[in-house]
N, C-alpha and C positions, 0 to 999 in steps of 0.2 A: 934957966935956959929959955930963947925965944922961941915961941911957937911956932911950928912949921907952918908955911903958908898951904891953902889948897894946889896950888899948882908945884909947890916942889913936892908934896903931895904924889902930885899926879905922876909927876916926872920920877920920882923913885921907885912907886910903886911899876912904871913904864919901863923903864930899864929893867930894873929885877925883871919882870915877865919877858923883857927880851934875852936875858941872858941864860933865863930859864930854856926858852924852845929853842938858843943855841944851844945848847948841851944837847938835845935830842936831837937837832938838826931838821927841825920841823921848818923854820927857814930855809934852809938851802935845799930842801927836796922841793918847795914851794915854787922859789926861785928857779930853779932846774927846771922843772917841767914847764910852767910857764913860758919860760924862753924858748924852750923843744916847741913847745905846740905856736909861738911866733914864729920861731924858725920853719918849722912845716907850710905854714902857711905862705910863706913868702918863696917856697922854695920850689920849682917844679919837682915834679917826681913824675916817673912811668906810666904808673896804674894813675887814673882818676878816683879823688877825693872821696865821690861817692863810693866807691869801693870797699874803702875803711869805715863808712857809716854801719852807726847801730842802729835797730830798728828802733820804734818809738815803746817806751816800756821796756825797756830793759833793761834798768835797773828799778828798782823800787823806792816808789817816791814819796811813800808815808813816812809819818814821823816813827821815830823809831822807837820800838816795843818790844819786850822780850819776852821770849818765846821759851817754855817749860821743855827737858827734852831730857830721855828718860833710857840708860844702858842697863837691860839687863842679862846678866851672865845667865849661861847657860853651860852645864859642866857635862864632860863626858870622859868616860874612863879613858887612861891613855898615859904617854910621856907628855914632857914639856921638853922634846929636842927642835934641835934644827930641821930635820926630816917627820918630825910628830907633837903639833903641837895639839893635839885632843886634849892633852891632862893640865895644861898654863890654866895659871889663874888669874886674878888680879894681880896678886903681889909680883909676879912674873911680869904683866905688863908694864907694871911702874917701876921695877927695877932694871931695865931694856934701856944703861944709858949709853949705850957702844955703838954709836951708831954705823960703826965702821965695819961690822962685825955680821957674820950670816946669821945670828938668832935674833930673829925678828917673833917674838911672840904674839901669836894675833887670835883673838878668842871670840866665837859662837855667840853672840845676845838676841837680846829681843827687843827691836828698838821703838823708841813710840815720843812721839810729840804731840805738842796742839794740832789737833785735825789730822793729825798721823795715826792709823791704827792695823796691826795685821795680826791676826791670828798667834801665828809662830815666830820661829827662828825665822831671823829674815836678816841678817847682817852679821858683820865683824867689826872686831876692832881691835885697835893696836895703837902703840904710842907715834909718835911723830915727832919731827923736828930733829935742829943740828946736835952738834955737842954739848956747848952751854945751855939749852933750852930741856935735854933732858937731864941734867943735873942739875935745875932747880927743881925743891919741892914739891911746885904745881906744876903738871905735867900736861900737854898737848895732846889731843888726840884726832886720829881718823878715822873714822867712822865710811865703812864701805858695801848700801846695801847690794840684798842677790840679785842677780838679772830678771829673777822669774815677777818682780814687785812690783811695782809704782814707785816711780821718784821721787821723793820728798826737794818741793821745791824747784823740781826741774833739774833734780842732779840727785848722781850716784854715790857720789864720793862726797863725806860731810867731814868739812873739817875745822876744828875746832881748836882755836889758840887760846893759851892763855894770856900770853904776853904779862911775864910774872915782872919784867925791869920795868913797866909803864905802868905806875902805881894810879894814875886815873881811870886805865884802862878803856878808853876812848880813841886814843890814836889812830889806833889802824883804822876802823871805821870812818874814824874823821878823816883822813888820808883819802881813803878810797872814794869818799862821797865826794868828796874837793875833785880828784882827779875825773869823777863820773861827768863832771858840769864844764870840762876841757873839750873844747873840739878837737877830733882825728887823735883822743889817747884812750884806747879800753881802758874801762878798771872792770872792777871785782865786786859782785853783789856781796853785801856784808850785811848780818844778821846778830844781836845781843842775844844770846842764849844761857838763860838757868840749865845748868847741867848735874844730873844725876850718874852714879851708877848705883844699881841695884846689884848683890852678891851678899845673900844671907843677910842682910841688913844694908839701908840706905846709906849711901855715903856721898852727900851735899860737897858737888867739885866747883859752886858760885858762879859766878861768871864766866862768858866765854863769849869772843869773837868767833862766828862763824863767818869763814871765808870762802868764797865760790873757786874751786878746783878748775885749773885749765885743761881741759878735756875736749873728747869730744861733745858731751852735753853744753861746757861753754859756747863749742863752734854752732853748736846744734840752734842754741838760742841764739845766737849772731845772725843767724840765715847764713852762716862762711862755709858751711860745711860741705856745701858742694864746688864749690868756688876752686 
């Protein structure tokens, strides 16, 4: 057989990679957006452009690092109903794949990361996500601290995908950092996060994208909120 050259080489190995991120459609959200944000720009609109501006810093511009982040249950006597969830456990949380359905199981922890620390009970948690995301094995979760706390990160609501069909598990983040460097298109602070829950013994849940919650702490950081 004749030896391949370097450039068809290059060229196989070039297609393959292209017909790879068509499958995930990492192409055409590319595409998409970019022409939105040409179109925006060429296009009047009502409000002035400044309007849509984000401040400077708002999203996070260091290289990316992950961040140790640590659930632990906290149990109190009780049911695991619709009207009483005191007595849910884990197993309760991870088997929550209905998402159609009013039992929504959400339980009591103690939460703690790098540079995060409080005393007590300071949050909840519960599973997240559509249909097919909680019926995979690696399951998403929300994380919601109490009012009375300090924000982790500038937000209340933490939450945490696994994204189990993107086996590099870089996507969304790479998504969102692409769309962060678009003029006049918010994105989404994103964070890699090591995830624990603690419940009688540690159980290492690996990776995890943490994604910034559109809220009012979103708006809060925009300066939109009064707007």
């Amino acid at each position: 057989m004749k030896p391949m050259s370097l450039y068809a080489l290059f060229n196989n190995n070039f297609i393959n990679n292209i017909l790879i991120m068509k499958k995930y459609h990492v192409l055409t959200v590319l595409f998409l957006f970019l022409n939105l944000s040409n179109l925006e720009a060429k296009t009047a609109t009502k409000a002035p452009l400044s309007e849509i501006y984000e401040p400077a810093n708002t999203y996070i511009s260091s290289k990316p690092h992950l961040i140790k982040m640590n659930a632990e249950f906290i149990h109190y006597s009780g049911l695991c109903t619709t009207n009483d969830y005191n007595g849910c456990t884990l197993a309760d949380v991870l088997n929550d794949i209905n998402r159609a359905d009013d039992f929504k199981p959400e339980v009591q922890i103690k939460f703690t990361s790098d540079e995060y620390y409080t005393e007590n009970t300071n949050a909840t948690l519960r599973q997240r996500g559509g249909q097919s995301s909680r019926k995979a094995p690696l399951k998403s979760f929300r994380i919601k601290l109490n009012k009375k706390i300090p924000l982790w990160n500038s937000q209340r609501r933490i939450q945490l995908i696994k994204s189990f069909t993107d086996h590099s598990r870089i996507r969304n983040k790479l998504s969102f950092d692409f769309f962060s460097e678009i003029p006049n298109i918010p994105s989404l602070n994103t964070q890699f996060i090591n995830f624990t829950i603690t419940d009688s013994a540690q159980y290492k849940q690996g990776l995890y994208t943490q994604i910034e919650h559109i809220g009012k702490e979103y708006l809060s950081r925009r300066k939109w909120h009064k707007k």
